[in-house]
PDB file of N, CA, C and O in Angstrom:
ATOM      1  N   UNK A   1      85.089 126.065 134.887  1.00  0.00           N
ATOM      2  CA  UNK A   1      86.168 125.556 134.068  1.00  0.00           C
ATOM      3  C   UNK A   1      87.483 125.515 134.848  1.00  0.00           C
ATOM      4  O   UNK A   1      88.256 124.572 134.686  1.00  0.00           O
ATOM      5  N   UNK A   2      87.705 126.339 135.540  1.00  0.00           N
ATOM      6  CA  UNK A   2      89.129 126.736 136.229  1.00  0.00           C
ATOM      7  C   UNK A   2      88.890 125.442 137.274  1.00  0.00           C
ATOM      8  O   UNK A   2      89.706 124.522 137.206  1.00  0.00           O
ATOM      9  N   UNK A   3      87.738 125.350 138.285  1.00  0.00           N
ATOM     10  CA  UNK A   3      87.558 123.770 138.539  1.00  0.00           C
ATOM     11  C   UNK A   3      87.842 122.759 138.325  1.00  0.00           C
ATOM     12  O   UNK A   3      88.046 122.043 139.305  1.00  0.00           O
ATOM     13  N   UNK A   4      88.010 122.142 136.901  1.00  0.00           N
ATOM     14  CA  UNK A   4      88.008 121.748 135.957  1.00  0.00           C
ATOM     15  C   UNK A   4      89.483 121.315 134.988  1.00  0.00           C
ATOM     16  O   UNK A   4      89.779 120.486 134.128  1.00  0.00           O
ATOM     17  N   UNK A   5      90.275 122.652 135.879  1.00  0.00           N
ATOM     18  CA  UNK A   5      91.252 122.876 135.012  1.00  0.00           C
ATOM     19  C   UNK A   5      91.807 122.719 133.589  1.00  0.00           C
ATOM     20  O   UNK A   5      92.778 122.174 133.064  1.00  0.00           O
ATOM     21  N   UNK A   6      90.556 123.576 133.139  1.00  0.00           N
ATOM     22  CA  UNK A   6      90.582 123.802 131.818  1.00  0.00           C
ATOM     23  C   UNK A   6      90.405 124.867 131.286  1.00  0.00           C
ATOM     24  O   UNK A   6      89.434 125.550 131.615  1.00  0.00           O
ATOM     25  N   UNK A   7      91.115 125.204 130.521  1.00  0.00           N
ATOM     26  CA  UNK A   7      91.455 126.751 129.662  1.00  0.00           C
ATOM     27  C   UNK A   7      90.432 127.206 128.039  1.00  0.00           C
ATOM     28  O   UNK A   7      90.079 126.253 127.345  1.00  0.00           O
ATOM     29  N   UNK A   8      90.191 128.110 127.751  1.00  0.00           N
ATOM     30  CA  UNK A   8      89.209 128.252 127.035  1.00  0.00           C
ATOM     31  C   UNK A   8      90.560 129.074 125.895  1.00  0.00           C
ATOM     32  O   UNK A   8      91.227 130.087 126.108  1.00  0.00           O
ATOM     33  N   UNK A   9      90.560 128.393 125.028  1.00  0.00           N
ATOM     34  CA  UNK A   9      91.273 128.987 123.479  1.00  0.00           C
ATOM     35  C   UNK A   9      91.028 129.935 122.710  1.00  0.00           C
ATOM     36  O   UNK A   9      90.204 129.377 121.986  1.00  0.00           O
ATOM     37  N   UNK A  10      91.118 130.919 122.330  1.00  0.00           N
ATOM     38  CA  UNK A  10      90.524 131.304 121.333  1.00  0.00           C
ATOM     39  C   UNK A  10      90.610 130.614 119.851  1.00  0.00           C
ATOM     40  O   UNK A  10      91.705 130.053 119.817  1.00  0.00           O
ATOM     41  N   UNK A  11      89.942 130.421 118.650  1.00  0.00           N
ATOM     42  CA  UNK A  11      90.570 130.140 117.622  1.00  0.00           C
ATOM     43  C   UNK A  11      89.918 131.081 116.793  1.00  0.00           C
ATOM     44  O   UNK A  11      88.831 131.623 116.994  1.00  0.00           O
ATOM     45  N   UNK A  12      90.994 131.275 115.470  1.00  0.00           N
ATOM     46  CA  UNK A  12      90.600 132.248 114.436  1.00  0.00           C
ATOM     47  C   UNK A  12      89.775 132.139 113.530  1.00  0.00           C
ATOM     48  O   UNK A  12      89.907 131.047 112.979  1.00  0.00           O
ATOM     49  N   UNK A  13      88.810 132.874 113.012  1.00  0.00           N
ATOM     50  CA  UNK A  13      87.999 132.782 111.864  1.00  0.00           C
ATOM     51  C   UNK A  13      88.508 131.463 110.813  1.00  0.00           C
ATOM     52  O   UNK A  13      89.663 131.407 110.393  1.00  0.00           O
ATOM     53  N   UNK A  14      87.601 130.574 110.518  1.00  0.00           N
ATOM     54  CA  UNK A  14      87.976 129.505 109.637  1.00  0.00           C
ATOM     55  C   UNK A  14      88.163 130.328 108.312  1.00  0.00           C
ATOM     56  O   UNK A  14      87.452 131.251 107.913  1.00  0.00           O
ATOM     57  N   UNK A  15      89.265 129.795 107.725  1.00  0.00           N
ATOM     58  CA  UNK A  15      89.804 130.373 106.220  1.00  0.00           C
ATOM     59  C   UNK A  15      90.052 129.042 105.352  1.00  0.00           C
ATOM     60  O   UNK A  15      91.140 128.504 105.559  1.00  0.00           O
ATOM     61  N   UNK A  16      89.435 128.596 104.666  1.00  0.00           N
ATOM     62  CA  UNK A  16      90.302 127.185 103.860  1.00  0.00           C
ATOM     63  C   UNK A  16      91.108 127.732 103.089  1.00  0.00           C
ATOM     64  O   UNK A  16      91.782 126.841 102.573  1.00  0.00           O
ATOM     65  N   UNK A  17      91.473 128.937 102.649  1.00  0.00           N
ATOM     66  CA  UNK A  17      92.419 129.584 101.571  1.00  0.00           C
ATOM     67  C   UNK A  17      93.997 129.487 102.402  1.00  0.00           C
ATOM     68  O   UNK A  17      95.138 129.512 101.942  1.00  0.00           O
ATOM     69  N   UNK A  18      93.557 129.383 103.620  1.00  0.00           N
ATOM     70  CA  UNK A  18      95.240 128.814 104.784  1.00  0.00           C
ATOM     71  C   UNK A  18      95.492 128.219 105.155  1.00  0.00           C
ATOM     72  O   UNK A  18      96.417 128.190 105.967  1.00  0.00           O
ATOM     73  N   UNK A  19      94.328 126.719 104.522  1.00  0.00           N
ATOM     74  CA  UNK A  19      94.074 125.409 105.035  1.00  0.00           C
ATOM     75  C   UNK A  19      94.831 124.589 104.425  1.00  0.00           C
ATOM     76  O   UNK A  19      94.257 124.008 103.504  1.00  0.00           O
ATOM     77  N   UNK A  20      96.237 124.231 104.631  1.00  0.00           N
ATOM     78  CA  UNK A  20      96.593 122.943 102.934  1.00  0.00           C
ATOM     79  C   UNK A  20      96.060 122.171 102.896  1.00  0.00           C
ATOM     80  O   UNK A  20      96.109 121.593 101.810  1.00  0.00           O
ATOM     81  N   UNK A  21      95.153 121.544 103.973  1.00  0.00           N
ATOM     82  CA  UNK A  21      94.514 120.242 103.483  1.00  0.00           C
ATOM     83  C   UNK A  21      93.036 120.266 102.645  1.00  0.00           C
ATOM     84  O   UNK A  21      92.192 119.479 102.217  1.00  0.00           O
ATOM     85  N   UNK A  22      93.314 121.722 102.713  1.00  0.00           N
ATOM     86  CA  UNK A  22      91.895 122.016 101.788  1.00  0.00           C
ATOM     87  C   UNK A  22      91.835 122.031 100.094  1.00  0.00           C
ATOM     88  O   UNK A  22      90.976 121.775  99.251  1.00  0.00           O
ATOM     89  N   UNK A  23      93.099 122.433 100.089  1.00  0.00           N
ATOM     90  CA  UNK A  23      93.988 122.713  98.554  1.00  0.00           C
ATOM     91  C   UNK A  23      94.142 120.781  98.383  1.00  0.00           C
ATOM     92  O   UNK A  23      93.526 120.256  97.455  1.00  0.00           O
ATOM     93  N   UNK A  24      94.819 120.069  99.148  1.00  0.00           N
ATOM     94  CA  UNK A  24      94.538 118.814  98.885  1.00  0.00           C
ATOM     95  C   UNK A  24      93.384 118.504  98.419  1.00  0.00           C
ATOM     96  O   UNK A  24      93.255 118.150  97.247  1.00  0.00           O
ATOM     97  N   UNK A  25      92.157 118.605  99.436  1.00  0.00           N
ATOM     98  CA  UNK A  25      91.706 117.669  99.143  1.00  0.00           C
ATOM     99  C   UNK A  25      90.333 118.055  97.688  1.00  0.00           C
ATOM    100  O   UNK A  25      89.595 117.231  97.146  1.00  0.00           O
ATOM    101  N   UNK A  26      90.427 119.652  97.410  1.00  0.00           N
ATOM    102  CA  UNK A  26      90.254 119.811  96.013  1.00  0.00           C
ATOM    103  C   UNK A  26      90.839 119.236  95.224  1.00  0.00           C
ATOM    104  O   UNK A  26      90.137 119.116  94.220  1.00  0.00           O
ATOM    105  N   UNK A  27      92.064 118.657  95.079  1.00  0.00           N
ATOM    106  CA  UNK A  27      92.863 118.363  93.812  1.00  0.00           C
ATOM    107  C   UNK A  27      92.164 116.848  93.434  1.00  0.00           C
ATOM    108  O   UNK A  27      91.749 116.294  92.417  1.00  0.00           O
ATOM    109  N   UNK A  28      92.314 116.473  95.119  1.00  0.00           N
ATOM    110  CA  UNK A  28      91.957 115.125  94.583  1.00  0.00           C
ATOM    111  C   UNK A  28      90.821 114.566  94.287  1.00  0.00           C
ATOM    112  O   UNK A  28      90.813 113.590  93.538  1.00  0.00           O
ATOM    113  N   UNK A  29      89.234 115.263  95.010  1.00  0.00           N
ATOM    114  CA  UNK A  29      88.102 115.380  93.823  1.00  0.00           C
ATOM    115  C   UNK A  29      88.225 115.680  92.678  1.00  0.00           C
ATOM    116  O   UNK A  29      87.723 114.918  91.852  1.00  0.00           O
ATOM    117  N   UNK A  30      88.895 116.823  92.235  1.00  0.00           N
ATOM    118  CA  UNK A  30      88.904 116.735  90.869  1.00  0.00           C
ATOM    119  C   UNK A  30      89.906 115.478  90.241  1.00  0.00           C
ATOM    120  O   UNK A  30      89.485 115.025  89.177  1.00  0.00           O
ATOM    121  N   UNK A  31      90.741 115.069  90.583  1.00  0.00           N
ATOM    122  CA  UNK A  31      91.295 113.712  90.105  1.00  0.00           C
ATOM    123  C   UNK A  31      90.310 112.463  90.319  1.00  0.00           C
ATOM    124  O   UNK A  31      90.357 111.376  89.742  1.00  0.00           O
ATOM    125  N   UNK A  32      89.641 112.785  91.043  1.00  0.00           N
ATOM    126  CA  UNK A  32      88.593 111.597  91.214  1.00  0.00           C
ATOM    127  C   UNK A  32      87.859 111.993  90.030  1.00  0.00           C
ATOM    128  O   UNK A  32      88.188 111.288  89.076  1.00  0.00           O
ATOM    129  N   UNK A  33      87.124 112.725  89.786  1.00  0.00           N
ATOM    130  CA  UNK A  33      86.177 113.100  89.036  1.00  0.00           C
ATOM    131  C   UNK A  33      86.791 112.848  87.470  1.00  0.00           C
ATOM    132  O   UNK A  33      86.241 111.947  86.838  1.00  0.00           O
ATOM    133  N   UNK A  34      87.686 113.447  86.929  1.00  0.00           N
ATOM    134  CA  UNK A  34      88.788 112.966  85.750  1.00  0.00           C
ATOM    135  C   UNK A  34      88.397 111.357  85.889  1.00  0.00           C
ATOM    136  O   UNK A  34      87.439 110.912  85.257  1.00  0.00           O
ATOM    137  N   UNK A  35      88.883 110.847  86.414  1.00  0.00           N
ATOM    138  CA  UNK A  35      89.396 109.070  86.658  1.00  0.00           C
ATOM    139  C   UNK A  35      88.348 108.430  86.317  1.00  0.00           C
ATOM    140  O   UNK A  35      88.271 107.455  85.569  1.00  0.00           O
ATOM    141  N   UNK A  36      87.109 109.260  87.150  1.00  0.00           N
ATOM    142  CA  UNK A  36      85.463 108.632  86.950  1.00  0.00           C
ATOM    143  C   UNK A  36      84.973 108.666  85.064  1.00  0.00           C
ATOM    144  O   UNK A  36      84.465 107.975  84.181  1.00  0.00           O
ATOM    145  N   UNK A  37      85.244 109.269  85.185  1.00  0.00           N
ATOM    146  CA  UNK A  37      84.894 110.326  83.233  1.00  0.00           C
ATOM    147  C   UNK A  37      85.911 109.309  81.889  1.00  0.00           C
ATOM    148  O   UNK A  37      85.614 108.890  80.771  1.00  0.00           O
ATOM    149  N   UNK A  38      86.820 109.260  82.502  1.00  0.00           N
ATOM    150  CA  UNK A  38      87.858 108.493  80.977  1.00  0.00           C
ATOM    151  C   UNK A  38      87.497 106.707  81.584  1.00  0.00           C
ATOM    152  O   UNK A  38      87.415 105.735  80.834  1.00  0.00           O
ATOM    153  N   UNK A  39      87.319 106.680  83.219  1.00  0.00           N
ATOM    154  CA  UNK A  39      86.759 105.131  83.007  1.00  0.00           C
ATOM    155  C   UNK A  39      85.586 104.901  82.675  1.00  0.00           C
ATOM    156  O   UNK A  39      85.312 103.749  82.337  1.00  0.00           O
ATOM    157  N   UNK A  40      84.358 106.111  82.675  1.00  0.00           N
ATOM    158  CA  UNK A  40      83.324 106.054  82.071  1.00  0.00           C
ATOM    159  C   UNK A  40      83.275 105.930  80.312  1.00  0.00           C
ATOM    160  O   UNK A  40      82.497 105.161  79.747  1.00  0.00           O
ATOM    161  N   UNK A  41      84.340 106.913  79.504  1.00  0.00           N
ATOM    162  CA  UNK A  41      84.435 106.864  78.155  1.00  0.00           C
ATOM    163  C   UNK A  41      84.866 105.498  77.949  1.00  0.00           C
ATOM    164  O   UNK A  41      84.523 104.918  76.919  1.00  0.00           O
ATOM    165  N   UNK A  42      85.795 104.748  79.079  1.00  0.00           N
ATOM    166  CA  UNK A  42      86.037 103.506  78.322  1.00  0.00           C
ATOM    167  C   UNK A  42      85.474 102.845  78.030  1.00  0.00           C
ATOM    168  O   UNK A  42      85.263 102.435  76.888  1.00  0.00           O
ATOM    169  N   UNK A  43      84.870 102.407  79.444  1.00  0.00           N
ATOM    170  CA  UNK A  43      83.577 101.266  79.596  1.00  0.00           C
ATOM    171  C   UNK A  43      82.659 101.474  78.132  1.00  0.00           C
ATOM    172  O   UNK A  43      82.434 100.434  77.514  1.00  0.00           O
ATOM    173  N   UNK A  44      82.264 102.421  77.707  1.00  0.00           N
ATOM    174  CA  UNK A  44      81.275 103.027  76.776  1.00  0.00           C
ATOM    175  C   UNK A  44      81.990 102.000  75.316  1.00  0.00           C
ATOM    176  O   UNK A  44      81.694 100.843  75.021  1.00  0.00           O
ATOM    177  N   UNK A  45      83.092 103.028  74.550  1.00  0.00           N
ATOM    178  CA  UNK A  45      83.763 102.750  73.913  1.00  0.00           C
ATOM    179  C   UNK A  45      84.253 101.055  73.525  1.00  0.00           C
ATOM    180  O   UNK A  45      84.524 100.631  72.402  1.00  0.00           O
ATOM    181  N   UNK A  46      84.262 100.235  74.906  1.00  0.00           N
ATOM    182  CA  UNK A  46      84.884  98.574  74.722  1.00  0.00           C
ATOM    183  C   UNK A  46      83.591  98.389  74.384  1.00  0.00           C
ATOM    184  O   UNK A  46      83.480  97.590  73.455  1.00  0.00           O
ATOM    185  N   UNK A  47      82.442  98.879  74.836  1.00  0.00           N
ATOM    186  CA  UNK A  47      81.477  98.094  74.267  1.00  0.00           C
ATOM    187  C   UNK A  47      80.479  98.104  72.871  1.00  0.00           C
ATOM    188  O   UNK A  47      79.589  97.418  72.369  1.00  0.00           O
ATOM    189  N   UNK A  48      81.371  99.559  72.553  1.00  0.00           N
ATOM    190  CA  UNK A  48      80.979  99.797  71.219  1.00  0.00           C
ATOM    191  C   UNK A  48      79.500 100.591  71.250  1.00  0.00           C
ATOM    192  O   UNK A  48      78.780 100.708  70.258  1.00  0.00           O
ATOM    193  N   UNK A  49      79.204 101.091  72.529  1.00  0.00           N
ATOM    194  CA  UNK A  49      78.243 102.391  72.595  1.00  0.00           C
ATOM    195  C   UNK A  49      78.722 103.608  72.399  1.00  0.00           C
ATOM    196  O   UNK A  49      79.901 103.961  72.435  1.00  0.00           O
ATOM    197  N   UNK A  50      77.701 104.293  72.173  1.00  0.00           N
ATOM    198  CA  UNK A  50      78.068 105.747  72.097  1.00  0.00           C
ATOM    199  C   UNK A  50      77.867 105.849  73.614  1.00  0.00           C
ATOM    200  O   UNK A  50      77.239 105.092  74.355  1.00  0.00           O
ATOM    201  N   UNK A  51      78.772 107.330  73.988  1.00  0.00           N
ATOM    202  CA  UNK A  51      78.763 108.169  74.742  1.00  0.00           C
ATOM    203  C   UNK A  51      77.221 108.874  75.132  1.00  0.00           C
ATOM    204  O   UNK A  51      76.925 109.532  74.134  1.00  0.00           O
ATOM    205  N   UNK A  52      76.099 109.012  76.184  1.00  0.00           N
ATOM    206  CA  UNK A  52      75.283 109.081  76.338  1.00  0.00           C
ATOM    207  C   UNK A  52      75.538 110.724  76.825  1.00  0.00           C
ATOM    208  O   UNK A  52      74.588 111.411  77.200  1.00  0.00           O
TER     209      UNK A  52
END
């Protein structure tokens, strides 16, 4: 590696609880998932089905 000139990093135990993009990108599955569900009740509803 030193050949190479390249250095070896350490990095720390993965944590997503210190991750913000982890806290993102929960929110926005669950906003996906919401979005999926009331455009599912609609679709249902315009057409005058019940909810399955």
């Amino acid at each position: 590696m030193e050949a190479a000139q390249c250095r070896l990093l350490y990095l720390p135990p993965y944590s997503p609880d210190l991750n913000k993009i982890e806290k993102c990108w929960s929110w926005l599955k669950a906003r996906i998932r919401h979005c999926i569900e009331v455009w599912r009740i609609r679709c249902y509803t315009s057409k005058g089905l019940t909810i399955p």
